[in-house]
C-alpha positions as a Markdown table, in Angstrom:
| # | Residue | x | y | z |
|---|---|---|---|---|
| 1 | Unk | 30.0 | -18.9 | -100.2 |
| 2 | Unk | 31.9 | -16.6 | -97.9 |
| 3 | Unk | 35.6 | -17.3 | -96.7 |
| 4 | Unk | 33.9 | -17.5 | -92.7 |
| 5 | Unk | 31.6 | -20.0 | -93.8 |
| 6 | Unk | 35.0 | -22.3 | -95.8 |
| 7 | Unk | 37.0 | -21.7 | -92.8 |
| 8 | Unk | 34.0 | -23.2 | -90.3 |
| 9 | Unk | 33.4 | -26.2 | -92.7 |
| 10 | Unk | 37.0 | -27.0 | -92.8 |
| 11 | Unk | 37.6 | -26.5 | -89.0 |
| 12 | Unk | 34.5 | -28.9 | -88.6 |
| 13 | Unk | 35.6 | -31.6 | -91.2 |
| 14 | Unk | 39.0 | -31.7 | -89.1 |
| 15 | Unk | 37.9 | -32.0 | -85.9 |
| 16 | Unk | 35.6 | -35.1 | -86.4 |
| 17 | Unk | 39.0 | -37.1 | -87.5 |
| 18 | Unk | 41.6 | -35.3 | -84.8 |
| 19 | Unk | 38.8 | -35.7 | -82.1 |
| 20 | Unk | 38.4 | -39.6 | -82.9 |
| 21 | Unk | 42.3 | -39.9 | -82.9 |
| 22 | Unk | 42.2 | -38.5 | -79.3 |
| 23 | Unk | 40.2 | -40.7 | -78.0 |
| 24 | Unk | 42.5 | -43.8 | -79.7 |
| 25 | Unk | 45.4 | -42.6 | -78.1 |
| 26 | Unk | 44.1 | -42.1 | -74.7 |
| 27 | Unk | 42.4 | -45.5 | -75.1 |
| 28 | Unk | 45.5 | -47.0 | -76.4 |
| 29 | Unk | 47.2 | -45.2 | -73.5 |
| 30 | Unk | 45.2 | -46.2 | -70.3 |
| 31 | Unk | 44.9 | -49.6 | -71.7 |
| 32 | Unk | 48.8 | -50.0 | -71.4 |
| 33 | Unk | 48.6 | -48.6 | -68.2 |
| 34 | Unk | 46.1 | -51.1 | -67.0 |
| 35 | Unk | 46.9 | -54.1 | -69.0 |
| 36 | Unk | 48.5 | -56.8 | -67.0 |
| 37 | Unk | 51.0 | -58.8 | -68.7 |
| 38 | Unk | 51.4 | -62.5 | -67.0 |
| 39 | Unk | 54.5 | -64.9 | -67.7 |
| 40 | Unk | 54.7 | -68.5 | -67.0 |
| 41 | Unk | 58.0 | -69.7 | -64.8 |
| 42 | Unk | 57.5 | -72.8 | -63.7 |
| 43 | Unk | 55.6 | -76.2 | -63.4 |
| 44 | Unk | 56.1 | -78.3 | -60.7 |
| 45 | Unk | 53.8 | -81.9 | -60.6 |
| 46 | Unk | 52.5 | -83.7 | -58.2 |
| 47 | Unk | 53.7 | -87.1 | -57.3 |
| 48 | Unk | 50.9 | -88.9 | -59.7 |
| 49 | Unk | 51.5 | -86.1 | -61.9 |
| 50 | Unk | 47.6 | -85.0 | -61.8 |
| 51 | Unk | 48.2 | -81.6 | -60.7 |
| 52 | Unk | 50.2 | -79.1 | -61.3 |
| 53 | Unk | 51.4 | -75.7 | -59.1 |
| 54 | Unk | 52.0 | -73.2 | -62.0 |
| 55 | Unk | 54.2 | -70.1 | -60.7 |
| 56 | Unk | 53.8 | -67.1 | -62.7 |
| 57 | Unk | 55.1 | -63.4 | -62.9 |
| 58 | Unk | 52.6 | -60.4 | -63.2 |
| 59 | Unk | 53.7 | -57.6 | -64.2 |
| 60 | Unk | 50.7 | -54.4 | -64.3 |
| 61 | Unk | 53.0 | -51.3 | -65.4 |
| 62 | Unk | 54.6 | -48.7 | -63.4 |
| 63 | Unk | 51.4 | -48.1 | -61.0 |
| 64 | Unk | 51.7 | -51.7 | -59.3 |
| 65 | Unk | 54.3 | -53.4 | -57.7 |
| 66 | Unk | 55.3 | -56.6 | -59.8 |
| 67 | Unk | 54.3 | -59.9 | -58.2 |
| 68 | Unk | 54.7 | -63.4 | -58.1 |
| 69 | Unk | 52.1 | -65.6 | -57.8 |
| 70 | Unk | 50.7 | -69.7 | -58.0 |
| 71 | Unk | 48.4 | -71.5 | -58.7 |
| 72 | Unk | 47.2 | -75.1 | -59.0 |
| 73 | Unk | 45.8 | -77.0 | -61.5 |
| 74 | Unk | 44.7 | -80.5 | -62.6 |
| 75 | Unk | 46.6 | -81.8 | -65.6 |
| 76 | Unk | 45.3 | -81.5 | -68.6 |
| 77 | Unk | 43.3 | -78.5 | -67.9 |
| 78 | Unk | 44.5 | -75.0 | -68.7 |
| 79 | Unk | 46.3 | -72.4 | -66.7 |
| 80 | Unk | 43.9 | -68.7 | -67.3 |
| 81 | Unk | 45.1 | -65.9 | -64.6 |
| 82 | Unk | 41.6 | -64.4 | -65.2 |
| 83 | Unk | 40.0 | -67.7 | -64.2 |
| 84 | Unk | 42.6 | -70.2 | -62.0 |
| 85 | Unk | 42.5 | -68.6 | -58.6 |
| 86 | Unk | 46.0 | -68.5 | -57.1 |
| 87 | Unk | 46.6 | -69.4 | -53.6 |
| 88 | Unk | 49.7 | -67.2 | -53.0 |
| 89 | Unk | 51.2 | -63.9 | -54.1 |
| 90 | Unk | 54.0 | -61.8 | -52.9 |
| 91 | Unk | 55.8 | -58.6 | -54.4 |
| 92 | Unk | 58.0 | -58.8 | -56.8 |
| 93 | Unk | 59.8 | -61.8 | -58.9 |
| 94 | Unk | 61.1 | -64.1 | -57.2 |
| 95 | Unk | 62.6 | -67.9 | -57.3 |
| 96 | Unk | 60.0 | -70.2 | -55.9 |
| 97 | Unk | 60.9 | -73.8 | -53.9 |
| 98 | Unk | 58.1 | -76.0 | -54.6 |
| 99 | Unk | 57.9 | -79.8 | -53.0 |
| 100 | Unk | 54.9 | -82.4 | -52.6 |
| 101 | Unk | 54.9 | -84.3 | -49.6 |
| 102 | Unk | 51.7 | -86.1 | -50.9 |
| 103 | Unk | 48.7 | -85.3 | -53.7 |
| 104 | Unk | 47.1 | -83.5 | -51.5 |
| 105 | Unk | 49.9 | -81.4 | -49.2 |
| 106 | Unk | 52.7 | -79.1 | -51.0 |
| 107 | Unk | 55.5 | -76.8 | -48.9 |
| 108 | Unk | 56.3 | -73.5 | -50.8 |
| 109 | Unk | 59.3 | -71.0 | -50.2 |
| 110 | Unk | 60.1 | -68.4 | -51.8 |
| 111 | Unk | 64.1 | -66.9 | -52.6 |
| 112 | Unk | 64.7 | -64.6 | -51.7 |
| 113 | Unk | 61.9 | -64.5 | -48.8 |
| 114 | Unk | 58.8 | -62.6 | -49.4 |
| 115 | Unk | 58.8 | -58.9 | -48.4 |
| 116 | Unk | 55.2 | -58.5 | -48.7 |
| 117 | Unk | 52.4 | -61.4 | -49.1 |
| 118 | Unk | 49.5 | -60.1 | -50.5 |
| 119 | Unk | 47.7 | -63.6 | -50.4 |
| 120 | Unk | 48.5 | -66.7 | -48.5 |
| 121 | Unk | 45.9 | -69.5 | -48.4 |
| 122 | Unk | 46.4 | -72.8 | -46.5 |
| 123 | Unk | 44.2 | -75.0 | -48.8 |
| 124 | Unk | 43.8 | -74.5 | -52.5 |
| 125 | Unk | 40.5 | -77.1 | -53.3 |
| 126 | Unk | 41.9 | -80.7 | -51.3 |
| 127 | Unk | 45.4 | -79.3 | -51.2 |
| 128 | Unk | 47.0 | -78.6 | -48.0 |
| 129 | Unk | 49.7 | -75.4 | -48.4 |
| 130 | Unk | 53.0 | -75.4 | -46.0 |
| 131 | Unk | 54.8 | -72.1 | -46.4 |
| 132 | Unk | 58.4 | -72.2 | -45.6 |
């Protein structure tokens, strides 16, 4: 066998592993970029105790602004940021005030105040939101 034919067999038999180890990296790479990371900061119950308004950070790397965001949920059940809709998010992380006037009405602030809301509903199923 001649030397050109060794040298295009072994360029061909490297290629199939360095090409598949591209495509990992980039995969690993744009998933980190695009992965959202979500972190659980507070709980706050309502009067009876059967719901909850669950205040979380999100955090989706250097392209989006962090966030802060709620959510409520009945006890018992659990909290999924793919599948509990929140009712409020603002940029970045900040403290949130929380207090039920009654099961079904709930004032939130937020310290320092919001810069930028990007959601703010005034009912989240038979709860009434107050923003403050």
């Amino acid at each position: 066998m001649s030397r050109r034919r060794w040298i295009a067999i072994a360029v061909a038999a490297l290629a199939v592993p360095i090409g598949f180890l591209c495509v990992v990296l980039i995969d690993s790479v744009m998933q980190e970029f695009g992965g959202c990371r979500v972190v659980r900061q507070k709980l706050f119950a309502s009067p009876s105790g059967s719901k909850l308004v669950v205040v979380v950070w999100k955090t989706c790397g250097t392209t989006v602004p962090d966030s802060t965001q709620a959510s409520i949920v009945a006890r018992g059940r659990t909290f999924s940021p793919e599948s509990t809709p929140t009712f409020v998010s603002v940029r970045g992380h900040l403290d949130v005030v929380v207090v039920w006037s009654s099961e079904r009405a709930v004032r939130i602030g937020f310290i320092p105040g919001a810069d930028q809301i990007y959601k703010r509903d005034q009912h989240a199923g038979d709860v009434t939101i107050n923003y403050e």
